[in-house]
ChimeraX commands (.cxc) that place a marker at each C-alpha (Angstrom):
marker #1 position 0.00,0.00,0.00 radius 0.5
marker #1 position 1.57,3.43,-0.60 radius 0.5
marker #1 position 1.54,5.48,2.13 radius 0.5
marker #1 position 2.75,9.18,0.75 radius 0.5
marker #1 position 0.75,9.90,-2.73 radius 0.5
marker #1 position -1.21,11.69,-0.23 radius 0.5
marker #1 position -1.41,12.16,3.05 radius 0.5
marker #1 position -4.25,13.12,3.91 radius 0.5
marker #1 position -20.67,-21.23,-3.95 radius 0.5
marker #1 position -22.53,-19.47,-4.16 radius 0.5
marker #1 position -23.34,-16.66,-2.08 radius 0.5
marker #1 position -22.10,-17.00,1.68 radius 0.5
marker #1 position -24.31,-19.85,4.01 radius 0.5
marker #1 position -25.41,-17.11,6.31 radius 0.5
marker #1 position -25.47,-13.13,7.20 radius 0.5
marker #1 position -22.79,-14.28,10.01 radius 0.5
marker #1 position -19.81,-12.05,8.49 radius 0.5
marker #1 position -16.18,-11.73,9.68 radius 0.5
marker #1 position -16.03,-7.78,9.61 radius 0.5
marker #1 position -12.59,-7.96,10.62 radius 0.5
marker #1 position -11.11,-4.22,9.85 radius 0.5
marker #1 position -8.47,-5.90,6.94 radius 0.5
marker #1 position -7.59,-9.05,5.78 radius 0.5
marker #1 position -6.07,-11.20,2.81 radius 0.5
marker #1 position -7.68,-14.39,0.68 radius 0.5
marker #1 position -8.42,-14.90,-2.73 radius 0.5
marker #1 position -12.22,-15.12,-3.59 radius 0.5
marker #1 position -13.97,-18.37,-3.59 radius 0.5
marker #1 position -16.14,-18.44,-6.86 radius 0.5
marker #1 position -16.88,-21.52,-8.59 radius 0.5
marker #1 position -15.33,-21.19,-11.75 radius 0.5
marker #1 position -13.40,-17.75,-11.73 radius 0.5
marker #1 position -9.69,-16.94,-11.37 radius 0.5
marker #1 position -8.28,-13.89,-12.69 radius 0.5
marker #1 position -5.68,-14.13,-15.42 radius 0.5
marker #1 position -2.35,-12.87,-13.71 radius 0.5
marker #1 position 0.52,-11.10,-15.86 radius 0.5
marker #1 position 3.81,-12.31,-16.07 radius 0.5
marker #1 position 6.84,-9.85,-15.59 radius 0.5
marker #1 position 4.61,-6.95,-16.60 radius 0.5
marker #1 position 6.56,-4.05,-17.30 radius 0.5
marker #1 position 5.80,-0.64,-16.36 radius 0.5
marker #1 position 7.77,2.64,-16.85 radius 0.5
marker #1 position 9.31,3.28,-13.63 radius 0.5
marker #1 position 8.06,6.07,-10.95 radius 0.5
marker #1 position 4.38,5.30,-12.49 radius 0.5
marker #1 position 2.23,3.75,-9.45 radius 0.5
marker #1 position 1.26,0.57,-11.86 radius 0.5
marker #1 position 5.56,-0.02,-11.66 radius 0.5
marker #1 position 5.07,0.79,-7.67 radius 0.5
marker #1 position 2.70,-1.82,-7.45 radius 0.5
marker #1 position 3.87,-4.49,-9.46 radius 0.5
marker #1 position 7.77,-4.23,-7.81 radius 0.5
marker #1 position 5.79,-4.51,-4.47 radius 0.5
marker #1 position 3.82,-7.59,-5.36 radius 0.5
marker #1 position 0.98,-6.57,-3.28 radius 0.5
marker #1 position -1.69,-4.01,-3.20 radius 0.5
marker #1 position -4.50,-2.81,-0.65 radius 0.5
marker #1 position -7.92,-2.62,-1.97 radius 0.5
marker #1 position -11.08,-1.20,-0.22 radius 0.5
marker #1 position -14.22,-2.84,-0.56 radius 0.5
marker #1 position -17.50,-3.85,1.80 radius 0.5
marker #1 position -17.55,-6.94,2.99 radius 0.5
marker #1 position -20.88,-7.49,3.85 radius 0.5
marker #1 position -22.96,-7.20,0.78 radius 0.5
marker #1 position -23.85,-10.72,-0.98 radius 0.5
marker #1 position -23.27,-10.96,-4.75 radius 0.5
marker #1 position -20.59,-8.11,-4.73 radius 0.5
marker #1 position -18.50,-7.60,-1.87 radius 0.5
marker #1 position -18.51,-10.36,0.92 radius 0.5
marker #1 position -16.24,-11.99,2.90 radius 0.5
marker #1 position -17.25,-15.81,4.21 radius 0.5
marker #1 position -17.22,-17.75,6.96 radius 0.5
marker #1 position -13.34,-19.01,6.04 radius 0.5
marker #1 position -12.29,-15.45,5.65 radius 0.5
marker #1 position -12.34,-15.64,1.91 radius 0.5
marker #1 position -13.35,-12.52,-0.39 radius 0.5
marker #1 position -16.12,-12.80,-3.03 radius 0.5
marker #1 position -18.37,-11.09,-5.22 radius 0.5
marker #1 position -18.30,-8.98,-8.37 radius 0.5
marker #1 position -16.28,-6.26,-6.92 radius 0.5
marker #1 position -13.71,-8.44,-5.56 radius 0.5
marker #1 position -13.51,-10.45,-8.85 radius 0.5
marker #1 position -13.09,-7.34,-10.72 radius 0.5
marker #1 position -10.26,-6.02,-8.04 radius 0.5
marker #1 position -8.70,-8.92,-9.16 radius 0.5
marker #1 position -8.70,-8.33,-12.51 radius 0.5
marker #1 position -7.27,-5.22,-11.96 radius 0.5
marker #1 position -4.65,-6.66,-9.55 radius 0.5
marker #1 position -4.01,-9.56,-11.93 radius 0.5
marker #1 position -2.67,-6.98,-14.33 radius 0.5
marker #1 position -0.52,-5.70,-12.66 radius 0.5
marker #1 position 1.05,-9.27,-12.29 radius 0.5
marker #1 position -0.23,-9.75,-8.67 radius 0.5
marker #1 position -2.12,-12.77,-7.77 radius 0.5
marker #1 position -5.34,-12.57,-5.49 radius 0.5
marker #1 position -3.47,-14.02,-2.45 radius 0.5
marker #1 position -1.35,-11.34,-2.28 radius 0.5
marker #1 position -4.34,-8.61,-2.30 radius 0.5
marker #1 position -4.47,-7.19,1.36 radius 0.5
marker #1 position -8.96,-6.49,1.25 radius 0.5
marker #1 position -9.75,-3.75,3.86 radius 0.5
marker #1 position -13.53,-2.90,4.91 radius 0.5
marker #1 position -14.10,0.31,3.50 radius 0.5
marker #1 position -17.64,1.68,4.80 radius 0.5
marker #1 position -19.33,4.20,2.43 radius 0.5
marker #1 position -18.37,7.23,4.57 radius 0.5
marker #1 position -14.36,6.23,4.68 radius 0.5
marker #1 position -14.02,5.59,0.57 radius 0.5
marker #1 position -12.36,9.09,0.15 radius 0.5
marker #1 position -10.89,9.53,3.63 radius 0.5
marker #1 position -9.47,5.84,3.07 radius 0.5
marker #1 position -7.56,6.88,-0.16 radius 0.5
marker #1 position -6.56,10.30,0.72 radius 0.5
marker #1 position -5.25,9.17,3.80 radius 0.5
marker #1 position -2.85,6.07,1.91 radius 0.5
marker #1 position -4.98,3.47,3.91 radius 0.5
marker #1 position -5.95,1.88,0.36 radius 0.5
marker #1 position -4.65,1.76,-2.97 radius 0.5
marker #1 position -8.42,1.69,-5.00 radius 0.5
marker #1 position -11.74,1.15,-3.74 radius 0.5
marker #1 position -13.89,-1.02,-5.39 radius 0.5
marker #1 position -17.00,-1.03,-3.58 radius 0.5
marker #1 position -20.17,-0.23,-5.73 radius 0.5
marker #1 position -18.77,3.01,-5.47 radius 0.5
marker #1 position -20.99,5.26,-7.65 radius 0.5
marker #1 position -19.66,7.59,-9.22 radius 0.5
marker #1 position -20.53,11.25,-9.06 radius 0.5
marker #1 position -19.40,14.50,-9.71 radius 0.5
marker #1 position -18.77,15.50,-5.61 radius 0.5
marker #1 position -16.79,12.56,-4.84 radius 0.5
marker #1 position -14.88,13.59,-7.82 radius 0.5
marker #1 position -13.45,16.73,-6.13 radius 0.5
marker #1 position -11.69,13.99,-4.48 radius 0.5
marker #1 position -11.08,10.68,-5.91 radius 0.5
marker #1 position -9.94,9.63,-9.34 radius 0.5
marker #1 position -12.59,7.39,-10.84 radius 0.5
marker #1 position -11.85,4.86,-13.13 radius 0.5
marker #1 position -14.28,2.73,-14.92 radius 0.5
marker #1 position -17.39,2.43,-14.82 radius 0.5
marker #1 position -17.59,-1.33,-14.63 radius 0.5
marker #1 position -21.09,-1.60,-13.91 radius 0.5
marker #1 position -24.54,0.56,-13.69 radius 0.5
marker #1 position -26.95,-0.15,-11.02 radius 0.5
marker #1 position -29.89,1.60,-10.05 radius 0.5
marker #1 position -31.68,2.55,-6.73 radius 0.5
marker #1 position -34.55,0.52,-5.73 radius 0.5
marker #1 position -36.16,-0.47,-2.71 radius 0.5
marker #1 position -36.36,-3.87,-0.81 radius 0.5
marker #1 position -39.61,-4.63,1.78 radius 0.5
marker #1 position -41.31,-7.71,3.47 radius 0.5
marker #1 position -42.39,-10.67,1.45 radius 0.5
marker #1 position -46.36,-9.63,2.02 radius 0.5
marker #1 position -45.82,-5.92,1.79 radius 0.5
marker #1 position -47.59,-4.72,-1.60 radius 0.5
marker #1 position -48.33,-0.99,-0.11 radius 0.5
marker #1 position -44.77,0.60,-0.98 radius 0.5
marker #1 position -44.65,-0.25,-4.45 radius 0.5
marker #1 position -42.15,2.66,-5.33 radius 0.5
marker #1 position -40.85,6.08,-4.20 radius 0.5
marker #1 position -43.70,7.87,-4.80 radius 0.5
marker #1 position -45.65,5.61,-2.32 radius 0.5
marker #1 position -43.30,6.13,0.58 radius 0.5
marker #1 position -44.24,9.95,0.40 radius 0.5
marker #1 position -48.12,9.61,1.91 radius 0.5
marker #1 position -46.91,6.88,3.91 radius 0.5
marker #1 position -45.54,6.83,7.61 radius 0.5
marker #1 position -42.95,3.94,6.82 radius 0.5
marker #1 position -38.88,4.05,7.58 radius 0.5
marker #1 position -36.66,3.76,5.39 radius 0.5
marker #1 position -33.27,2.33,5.91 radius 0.5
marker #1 position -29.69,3.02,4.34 radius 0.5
marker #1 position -26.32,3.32,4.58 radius 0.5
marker #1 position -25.00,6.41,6.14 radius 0.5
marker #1 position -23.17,8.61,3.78 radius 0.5
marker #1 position -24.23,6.73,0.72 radius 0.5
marker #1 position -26.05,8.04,-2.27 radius 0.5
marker #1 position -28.92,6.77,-1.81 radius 0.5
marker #1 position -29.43,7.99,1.54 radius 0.5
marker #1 position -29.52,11.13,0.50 radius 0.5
marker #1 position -31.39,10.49,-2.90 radius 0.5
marker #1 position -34.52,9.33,-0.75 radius 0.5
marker #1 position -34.71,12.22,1.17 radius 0.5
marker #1 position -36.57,13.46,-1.83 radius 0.5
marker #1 position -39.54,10.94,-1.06 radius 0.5
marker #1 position -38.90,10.99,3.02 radius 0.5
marker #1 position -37.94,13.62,5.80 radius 0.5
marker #1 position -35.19,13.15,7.69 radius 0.5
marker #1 position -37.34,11.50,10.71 radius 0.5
marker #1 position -38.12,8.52,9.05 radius 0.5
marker #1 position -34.96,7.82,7.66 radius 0.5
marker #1 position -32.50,4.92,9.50 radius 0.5
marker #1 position -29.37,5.11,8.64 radius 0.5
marker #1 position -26.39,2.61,9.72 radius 0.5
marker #1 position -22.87,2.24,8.41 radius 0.5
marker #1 position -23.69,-1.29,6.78 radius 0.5
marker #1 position -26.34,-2.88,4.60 radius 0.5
marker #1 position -26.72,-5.49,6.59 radius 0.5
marker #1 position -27.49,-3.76,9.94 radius 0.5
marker #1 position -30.38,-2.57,7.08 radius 0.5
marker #1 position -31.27,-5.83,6.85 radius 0.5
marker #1 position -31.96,-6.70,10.11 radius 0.5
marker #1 position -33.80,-3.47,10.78 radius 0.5
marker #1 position -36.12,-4.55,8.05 radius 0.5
marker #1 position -36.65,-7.84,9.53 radius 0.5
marker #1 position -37.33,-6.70,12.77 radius 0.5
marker #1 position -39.74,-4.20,12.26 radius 0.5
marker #1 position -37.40,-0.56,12.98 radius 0.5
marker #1 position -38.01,-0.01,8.79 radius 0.5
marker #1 position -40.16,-0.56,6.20 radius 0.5
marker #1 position -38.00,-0.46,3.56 radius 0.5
marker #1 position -34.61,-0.66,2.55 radius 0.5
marker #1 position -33.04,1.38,-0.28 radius 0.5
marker #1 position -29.90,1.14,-2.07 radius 0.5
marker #1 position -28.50,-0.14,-5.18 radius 0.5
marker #1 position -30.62,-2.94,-6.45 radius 0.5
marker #1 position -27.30,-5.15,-6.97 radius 0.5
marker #1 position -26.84,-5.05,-3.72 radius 0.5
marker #1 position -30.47,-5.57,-2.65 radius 0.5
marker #1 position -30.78,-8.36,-5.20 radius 0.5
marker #1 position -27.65,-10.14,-2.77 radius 0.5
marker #1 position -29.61,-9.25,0.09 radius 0.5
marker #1 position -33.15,-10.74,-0.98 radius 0.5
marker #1 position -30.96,-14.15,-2.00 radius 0.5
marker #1 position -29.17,-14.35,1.74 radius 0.5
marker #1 position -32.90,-14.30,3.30 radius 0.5
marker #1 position -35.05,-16.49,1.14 radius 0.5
marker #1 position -38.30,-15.93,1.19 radius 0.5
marker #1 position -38.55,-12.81,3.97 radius 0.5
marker #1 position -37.76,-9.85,1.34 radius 0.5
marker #1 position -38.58,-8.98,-2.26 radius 0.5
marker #1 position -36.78,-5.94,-4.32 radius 0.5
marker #1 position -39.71,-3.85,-5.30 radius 0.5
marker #1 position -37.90,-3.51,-9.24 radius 0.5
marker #1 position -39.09,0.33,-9.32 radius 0.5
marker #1 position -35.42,1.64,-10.14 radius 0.5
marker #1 position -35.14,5.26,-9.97 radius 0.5
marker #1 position -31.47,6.61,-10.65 radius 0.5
marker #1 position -28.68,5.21,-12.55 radius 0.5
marker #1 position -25.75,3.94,-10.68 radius 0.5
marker #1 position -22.20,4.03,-12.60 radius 0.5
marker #1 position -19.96,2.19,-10.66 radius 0.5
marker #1 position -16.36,2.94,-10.90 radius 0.5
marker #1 position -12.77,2.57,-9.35 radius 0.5
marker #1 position -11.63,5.19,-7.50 radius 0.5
marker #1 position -7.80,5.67,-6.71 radius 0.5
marker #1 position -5.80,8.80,-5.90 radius 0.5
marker #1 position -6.97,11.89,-7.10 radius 0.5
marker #1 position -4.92,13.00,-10.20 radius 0.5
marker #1 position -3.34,9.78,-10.81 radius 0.5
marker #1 position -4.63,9.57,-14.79 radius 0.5
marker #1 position -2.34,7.39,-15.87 radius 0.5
marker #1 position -3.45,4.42,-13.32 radius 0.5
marker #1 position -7.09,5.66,-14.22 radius 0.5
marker #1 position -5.69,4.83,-17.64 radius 0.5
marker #1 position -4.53,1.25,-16.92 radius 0.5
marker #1 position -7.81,0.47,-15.30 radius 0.5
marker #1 position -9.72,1.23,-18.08 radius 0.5
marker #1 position -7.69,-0.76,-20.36 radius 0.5
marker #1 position -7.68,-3.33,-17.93 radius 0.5
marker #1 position -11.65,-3.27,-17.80 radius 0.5
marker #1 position -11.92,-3.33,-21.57 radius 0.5
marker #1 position -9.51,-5.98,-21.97 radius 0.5
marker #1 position -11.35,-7.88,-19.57 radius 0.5
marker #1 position -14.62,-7.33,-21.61 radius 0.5
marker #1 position -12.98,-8.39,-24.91 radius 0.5
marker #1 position -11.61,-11.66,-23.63 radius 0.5
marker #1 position -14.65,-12.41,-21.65 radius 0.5
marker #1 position -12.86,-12.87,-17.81 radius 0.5
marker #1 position -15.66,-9.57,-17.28 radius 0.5
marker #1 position -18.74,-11.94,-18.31 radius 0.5
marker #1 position -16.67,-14.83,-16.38 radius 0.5
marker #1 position -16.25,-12.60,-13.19 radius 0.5
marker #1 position -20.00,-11.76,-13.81 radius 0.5
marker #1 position -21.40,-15.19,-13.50 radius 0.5
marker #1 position -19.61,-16.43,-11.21 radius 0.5
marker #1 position -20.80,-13.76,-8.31 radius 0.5
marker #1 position -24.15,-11.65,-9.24 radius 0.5
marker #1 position -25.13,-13.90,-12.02 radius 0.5
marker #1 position -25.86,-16.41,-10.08 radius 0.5
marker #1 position -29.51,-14.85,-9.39 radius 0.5
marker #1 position -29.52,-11.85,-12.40 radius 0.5
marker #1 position -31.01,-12.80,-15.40 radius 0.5
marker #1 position -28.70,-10.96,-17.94 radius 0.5
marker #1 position -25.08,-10.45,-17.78 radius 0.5
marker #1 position -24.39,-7.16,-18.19 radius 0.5
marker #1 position -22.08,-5.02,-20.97 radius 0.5
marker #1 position -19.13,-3.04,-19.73 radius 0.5
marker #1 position -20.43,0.70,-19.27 radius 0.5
marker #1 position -19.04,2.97,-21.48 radius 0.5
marker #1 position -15.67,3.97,-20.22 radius 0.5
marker #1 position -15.20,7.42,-19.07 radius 0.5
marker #1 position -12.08,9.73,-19.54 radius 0.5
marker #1 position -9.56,9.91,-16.87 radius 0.5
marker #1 position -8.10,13.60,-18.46 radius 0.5
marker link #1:1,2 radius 0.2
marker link #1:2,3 radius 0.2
marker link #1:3,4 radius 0.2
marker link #1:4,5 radius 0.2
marker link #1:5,6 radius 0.2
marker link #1:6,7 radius 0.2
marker link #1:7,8 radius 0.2
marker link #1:9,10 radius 0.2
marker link #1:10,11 radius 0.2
marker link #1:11,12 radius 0.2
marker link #1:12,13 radius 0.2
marker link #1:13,14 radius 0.2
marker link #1:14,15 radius 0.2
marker link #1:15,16 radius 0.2
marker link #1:16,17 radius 0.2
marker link #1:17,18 radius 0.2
marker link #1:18,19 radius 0.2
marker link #1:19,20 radius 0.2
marker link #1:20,21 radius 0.2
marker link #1:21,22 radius 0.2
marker link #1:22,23 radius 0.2
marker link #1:23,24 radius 0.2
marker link #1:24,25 radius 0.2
marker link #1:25,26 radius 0.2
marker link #1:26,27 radius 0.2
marker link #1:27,28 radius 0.2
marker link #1:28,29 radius 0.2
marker link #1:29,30 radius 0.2
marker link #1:30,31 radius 0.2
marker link #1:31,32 radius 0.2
marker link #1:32,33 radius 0.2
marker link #1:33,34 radius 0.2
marker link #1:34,35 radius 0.2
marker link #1:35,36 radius 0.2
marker link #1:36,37 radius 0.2
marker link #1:37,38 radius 0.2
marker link #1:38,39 radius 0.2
marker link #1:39,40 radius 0.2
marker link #1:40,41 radius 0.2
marker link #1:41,42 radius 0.2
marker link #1:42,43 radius 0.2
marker link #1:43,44 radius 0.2
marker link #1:44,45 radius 0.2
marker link #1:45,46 radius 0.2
marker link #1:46,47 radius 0.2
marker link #1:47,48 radius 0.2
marker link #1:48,49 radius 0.2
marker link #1:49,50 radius 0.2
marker link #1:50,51 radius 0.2
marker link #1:51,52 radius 0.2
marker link #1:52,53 radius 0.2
marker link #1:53,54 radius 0.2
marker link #1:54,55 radius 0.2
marker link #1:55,56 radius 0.2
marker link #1:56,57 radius 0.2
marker link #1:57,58 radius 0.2
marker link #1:58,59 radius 0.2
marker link #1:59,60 radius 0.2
marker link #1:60,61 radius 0.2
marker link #1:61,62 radius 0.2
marker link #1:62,63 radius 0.2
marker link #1:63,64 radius 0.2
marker link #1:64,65 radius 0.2
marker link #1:65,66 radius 0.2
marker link #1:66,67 radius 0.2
marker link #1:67,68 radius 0.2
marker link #1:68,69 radius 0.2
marker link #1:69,70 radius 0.2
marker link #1:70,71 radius 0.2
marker link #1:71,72 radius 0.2
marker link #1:72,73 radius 0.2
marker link #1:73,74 radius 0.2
marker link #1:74,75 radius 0.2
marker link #1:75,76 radius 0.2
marker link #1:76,77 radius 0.2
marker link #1:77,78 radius 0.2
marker link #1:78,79 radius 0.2
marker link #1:79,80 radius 0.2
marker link #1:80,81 radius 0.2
marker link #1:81,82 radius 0.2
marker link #1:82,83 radius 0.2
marker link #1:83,84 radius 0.2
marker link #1:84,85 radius 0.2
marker link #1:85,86 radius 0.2
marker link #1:86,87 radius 0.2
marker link #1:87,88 radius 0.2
marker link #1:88,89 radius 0.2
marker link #1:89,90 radius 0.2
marker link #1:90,91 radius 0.2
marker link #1:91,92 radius 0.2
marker link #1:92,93 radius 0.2
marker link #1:93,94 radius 0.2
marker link #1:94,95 radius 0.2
marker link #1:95,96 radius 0.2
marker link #1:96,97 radius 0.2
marker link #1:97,98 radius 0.2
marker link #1:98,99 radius 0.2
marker link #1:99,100 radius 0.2
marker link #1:100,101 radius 0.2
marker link #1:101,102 radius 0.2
marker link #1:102,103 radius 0.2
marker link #1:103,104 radius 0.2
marker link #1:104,105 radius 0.2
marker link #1:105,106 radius 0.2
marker link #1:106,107 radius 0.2
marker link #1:107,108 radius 0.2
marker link #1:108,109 radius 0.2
marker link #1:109,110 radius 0.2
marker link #1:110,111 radius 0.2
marker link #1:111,112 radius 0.2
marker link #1:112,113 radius 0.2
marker link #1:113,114 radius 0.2
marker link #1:114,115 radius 0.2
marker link #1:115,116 radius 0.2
marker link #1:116,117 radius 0.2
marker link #1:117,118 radius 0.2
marker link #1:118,119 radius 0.2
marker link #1:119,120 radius 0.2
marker link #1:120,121 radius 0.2
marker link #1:121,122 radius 0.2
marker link #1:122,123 radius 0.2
marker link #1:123,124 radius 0.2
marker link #1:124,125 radius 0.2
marker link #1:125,126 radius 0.2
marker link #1:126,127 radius 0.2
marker link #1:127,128 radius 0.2
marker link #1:128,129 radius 0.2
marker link #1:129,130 radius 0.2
marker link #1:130,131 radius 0.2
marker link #1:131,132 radius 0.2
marker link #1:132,133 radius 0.2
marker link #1:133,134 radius 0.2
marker link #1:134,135 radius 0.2
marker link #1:135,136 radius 0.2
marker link #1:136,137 radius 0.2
marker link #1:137,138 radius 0.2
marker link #1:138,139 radius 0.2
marker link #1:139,140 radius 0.2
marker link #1:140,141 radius 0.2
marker link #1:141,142 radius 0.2
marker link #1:142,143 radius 0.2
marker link #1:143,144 radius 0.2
marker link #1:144,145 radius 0.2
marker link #1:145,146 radius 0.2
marker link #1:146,147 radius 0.2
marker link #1:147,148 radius 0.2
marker link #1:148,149 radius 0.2
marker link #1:149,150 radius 0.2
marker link #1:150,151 radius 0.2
marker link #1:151,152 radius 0.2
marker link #1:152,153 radius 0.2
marker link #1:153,154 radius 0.2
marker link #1:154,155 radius 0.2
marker link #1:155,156 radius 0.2
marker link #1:156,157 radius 0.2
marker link #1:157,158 radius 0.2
marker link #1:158,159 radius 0.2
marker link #1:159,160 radius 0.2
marker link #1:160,161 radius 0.2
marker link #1:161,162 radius 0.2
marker link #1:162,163 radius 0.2
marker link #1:163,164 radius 0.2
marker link #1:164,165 radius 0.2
marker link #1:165,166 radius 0.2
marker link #1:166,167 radius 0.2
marker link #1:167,168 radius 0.2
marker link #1:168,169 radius 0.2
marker link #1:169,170 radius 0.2
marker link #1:170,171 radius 0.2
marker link #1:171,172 radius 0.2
marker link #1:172,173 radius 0.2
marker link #1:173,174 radius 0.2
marker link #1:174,175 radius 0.2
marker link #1:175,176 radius 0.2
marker link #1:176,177 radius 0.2
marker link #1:177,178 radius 0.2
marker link #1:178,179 radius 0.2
marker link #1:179,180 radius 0.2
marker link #1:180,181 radius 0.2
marker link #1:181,182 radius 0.2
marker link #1:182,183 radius 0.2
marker link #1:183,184 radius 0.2
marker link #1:184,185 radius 0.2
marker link #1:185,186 radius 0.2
marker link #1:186,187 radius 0.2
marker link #1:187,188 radius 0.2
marker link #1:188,189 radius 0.2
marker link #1:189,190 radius 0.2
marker link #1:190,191 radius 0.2
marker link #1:191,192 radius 0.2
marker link #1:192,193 radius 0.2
marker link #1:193,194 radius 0.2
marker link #1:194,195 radius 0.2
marker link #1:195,196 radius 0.2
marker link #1:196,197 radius 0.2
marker link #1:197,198 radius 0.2
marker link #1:198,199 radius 0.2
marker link #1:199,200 radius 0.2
marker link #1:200,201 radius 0.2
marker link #1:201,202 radius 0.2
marker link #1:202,203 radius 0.2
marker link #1:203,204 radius 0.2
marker link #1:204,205 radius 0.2
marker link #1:205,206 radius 0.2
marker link #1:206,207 radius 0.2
marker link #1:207,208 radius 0.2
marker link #1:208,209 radius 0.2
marker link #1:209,210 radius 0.2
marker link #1:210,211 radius 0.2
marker link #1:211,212 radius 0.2
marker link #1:212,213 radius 0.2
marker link #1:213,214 radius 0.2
marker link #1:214,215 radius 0.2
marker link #1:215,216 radius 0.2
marker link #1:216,217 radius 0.2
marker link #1:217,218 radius 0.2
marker link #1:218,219 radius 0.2
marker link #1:219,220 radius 0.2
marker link #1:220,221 radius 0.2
marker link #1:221,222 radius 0.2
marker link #1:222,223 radius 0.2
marker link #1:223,224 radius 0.2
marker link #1:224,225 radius 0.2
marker link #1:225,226 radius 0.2
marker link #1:226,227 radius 0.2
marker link #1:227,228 radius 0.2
marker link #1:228,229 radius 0.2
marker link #1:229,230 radius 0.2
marker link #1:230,231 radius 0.2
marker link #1:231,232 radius 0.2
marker link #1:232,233 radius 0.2
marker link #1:233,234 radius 0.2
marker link #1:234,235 radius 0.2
marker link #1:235,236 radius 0.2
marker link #1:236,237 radius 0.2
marker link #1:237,238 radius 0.2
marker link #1:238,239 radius 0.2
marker link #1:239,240 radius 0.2
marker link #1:240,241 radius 0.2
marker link #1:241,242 radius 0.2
marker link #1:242,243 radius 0.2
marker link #1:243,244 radius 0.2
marker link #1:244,245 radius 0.2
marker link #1:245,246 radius 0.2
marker link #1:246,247 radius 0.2
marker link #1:247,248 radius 0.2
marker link #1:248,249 radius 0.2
marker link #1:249,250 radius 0.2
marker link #1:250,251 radius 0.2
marker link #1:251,252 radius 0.2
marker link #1:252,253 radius 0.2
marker link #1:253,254 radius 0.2
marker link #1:254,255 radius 0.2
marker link #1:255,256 radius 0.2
marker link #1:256,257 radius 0.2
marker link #1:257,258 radius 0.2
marker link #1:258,259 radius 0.2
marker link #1:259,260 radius 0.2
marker link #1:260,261 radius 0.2
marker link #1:261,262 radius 0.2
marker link #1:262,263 radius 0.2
marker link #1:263,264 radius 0.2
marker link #1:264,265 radius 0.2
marker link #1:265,266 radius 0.2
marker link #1:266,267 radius 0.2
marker link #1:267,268 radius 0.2
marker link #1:268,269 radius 0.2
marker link #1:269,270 radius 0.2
marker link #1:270,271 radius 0.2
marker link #1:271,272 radius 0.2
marker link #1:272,273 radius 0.2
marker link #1:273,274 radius 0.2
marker link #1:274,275 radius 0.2
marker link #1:275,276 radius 0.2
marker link #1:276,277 radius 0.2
marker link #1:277,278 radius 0.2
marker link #1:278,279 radius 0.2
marker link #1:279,280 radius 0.2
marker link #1:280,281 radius 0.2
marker link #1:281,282 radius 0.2
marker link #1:282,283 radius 0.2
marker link #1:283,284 radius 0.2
marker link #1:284,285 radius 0.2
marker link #1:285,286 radius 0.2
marker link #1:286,287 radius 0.2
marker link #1:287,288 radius 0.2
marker link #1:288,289 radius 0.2
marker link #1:289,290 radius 0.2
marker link #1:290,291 radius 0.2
marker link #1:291,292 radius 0.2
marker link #1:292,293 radius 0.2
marker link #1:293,294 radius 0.2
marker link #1:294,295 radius 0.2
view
């Protein structure tokens, strides 16, 4: 990890997570390894040269979200996220054992980087133009969009618009996008807000919310890990772009990702990396976004 650019299966058996702060282990999806370079060269002083002399790299990501970003019972990273952190690792010439994941909440993505704690977060970071002031984005390497997850027998909240006649709680992540996206539909007194999905969840389950709003990815891994309790209304009401952020002004590793990305799209390890996490309950595998510029 540098510390000086700046100084500031299947999804997992149960919702039982290891939320240790960091930790190391390739991802355990059937069928997926990243392709890893051999003896890449990079021109030296350039942080893809940094990396690769190093051998290692620090990645943020969550590690409670199903489908995306999760880490197992057997401390093992998996998801879409963490297959395409390996992509990008892979690269680089640096296999996924030797990728050090830390849990990055939503509120510590641009802290985390500007403060050298990670080297890229890829955590269905949306991109946006505020974070931007901050981070370099890469990508994006998938679009989501928001949506909202309730009870199995709920069929009153059917949508945004319903939730503004309505006295129900909504729950999200705290410093997320959607938390504050919602606040168009709700006021703040019926909003929950927690640092992890999960804690969402279980508010949802036990009656402190309604609803739960986020991403639909990430509600679609949610629904999965508690068959039969929750449905994903499939009212989507933003568009989601998610990238890779790094260090802000580093253009020429924005560069690499992209390349990286679009490589992985052309030879298929994206679709591979795809069905092997989230595909597992979409039903479409999804085209690489179009790639923004890093200038």
């Amino acid at each position: 990890m540098r510390n000086g650019k700046l100084t500031a299966a299947a999804i997992a058996a149960s919702m039982g997570l290891l939320l240790s702060a960091c930790g190391s282990g390739s991802s355990s999806e059937e069928g997926f390894s990243a392709p890893v370079a051999e003896n890449p060269s990079f021109e030296q002083g350039t942080t893809m040269a940094e990396y690769a002399d190093s051998g290692e790299i620090t990645i943020g990501t969550k590690k409670d979200q199903p489908l995306f970003g999760l880490e197992n019972l057997n401390g093992e990273m998996q998801g879409f996220d963490v297959a395409i952190g390996e992509i990008i690792a892979g690269k680089l010439g640096i296999p996924a054992d030797k990728i050090n994941w830390k849990e990055t909440p939503s509120k510590n993505r641009e802290l985390y980087l500007e403060q050298g704690k990670v080297d890229m977060v890829v955590a269905t970071y949306t991109i946006n133009d505020k974070r931007a002031e901050r981070v370099t984005f890469a990508g994006p390497y998938y679009e989501a969009g928001q949506d909202l997850m309730v009870k199995q027998d709920n069929n009153s909240i059917t949508g945004p618009e319903s939730l503004r006649d309505s006295d129900a709680k909504v729950c999200s992540a705290r410093g997320s996008t959607p938390s504050e996206r919602i606040r168009e539909y709700v006021d703040s007194s019926r909003l929950v807000l927690f640092d992890t999905y999960s804690k969402c969840a279980d508010a949802l389950r036990n009656g402190q919310a309604q609803a739960v709003t986020t991403d639909n990815s990430i509600l679609m891994g949610l629904v999965s890990e508690n068959e039969n309790q929750f449905k994903v209304v499939g009212n989507t009401f933003s568009e989601e772009p998610y990238g890779v952020g790094i260090v802000k002004g580093d253009v020429d590793f924005c560069q690499f990702i992209n390349d990286s990305l679009r490589t992985a799209a052309e030879n298929g390890t994206y679709q591979e990396a795809w069905n092997s996490s989230a595909g597992q309950v979409s039903e479409k595998t999804p085209e690489l976004p179009e790639l923004q510029s890093c200038g």
